[in-house]
Each structure stands twice: as C-alpha cells, then as structure tokens.
N, C-alpha and C positions, 0 to 999 in steps of 0.2 A: 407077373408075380414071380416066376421060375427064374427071368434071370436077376431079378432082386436077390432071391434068396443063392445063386451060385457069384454071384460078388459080394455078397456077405460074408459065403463060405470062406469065397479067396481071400479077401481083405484078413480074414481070422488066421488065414496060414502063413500070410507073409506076415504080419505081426508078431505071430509067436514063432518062426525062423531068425525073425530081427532079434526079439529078446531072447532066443535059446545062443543065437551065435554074441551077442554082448556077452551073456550069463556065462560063454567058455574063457572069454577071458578073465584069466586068473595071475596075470604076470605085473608087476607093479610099474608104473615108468622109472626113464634114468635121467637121473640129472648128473651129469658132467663136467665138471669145473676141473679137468686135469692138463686141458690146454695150454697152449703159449698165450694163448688173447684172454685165458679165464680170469673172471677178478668178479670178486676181492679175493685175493688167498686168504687162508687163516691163518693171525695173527698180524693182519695186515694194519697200516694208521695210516687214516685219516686225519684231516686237517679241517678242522671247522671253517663253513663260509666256505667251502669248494664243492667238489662236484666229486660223489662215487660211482665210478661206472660197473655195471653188473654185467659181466659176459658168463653165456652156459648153453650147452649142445644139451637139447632134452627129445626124449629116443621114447618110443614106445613100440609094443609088438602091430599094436592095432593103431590109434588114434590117439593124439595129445586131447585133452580137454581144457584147464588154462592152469596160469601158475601166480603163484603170491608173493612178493618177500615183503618182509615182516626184518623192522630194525628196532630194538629196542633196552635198555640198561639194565647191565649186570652187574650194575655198582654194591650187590649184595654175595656172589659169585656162585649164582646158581647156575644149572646147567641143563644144558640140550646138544650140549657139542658129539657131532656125527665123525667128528675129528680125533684122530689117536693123538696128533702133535698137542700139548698142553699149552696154553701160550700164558705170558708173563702179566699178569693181575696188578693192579695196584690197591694200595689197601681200603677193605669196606668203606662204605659213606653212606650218606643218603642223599638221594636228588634231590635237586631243586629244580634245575630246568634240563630234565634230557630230553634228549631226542625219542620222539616216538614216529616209525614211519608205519603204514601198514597198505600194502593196495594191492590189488589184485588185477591181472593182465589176459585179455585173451589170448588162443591160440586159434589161427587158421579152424575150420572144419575140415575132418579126415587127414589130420596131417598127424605122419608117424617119426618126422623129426623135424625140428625147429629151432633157430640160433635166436636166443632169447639177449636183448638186450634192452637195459634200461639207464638213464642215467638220473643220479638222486642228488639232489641239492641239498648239502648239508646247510644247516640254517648255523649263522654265526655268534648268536647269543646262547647258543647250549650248552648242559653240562660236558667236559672234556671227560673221558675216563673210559671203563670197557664197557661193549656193548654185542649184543649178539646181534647177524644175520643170518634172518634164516629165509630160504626159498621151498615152498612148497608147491611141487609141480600133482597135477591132479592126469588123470586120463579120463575116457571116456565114458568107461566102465564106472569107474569112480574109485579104481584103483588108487593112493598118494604115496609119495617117496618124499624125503623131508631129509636137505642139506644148512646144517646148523654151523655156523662159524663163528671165529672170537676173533673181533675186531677191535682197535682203539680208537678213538677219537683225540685229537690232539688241538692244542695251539695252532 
C-alpha cells in the first residue's frame, strides 16, 4: 500500500514539472522565409496547372508542434498580409472557381528547428487573379506565428 501511495506521490510531481516547465514557455515560434531557397516570396505568380513549392526554416525556443498553410482568394482585396511590400491588385470580382487549399503538416516530436517543405499542385481550371498564402506554424506550447502573403495566380 506504502509504495502505491509514494508512486502516486512521484507520478503527481513529475506531472506538474512537465506542465509548470511547458506553462514558462511564453516565446512564439519563427517562421522564416528570408532565405535564398525561401518561396513563395510576396508578390510572387504563379502559373495555373503547375506546381508551388513552399520553402521555410521554422525555429522555436523549446519544440515545433505542426504547421498549416492555407491558399485562398482575394478577389475582394481583403487583408491578412504580415508583409510591409503592397503588391499589385487587379480589379475586384467575384469567384467562380478559385483555388481553395487548406492542410495541415506535422513536425518531428521535440524538434526546435525544421526546414519545412511542401509542394502544392495548382489545379488548371481555376480562377486566375490574387490570392493570399498563409502558413501558420504552431509550437508545442500552443504558442502561433502567422506568415500571410500576396500572391497571383496567372495563365
């Protein structure tokens, strides 16, 4: 019975050392796209029916947890851009067939940097015009950092 109740004790202390040392992190992750290999830039075109490849160094103090990117039209020109550079609009419309991506990716366990890459099939029947990407890296903590960009889709 005695030593039930002294691994119970322990089990209660290392528990609450796990969640006091998660609970001090307080630092957000970094997503990175200032590379030579980074992509998409902002303001960057695409070309429907090809292939967008997604490069980015994502850093954290402690642990990555996963990350998202999310494509989607801004054929209305609203905003999320994380971006100072403005990039060149074409005028309002309404969709009919855009692109909508959205998916989300692991990351390793316990890992504090990660060269994330994905590559996105653009589908060849969709609306051409601007569209945001955005990547949303999470950590472990459940910290989020959120890199929004303005891309075009083209012929």
């Amino acid at each position: 019975m005695q030593r039930h109740v002294m691994l119970s004790i322990l089990i209660v202390f290392v528990a609450a050392a796990c969640r006091r040392d998660e609970a001090q992190d307080l630092e957000k992750p970094v997503i990175d796209m200032s590379g030579s290999s980074a992509a998409p830039a902002n303001c960057a075109t695409i070309a429907r029916g090809e292939r967008l490849l997604f490069r980015a160094v994502f850093t954290d103090n402690r642990a990555l947890g996963n990350y998202n990117i999310e494509i989607h039209q801004n054929f209305d020109h609203h905003s999320h851009s994380t971006e100072a550079t403005e990039c060149p609009v074409d005028p309002v419309k309404a969709p009919v067939n855009p692109f909508v991506y959205n998916r989300s990716f692991p990351i390793p366990e316990g890992t504090p940097r990660y060269d994330a890459s994905a590559e996105i099939d653009v589908p060849p029947g969709i609306d051409t015009g601007d569209y945001h990407f955005m990547v949303r890296l999470t950590d472990k903590a459940g910290w989020q950092q959120l890199k929004a960009l303005s891309v075009k889709i083209t012929n």
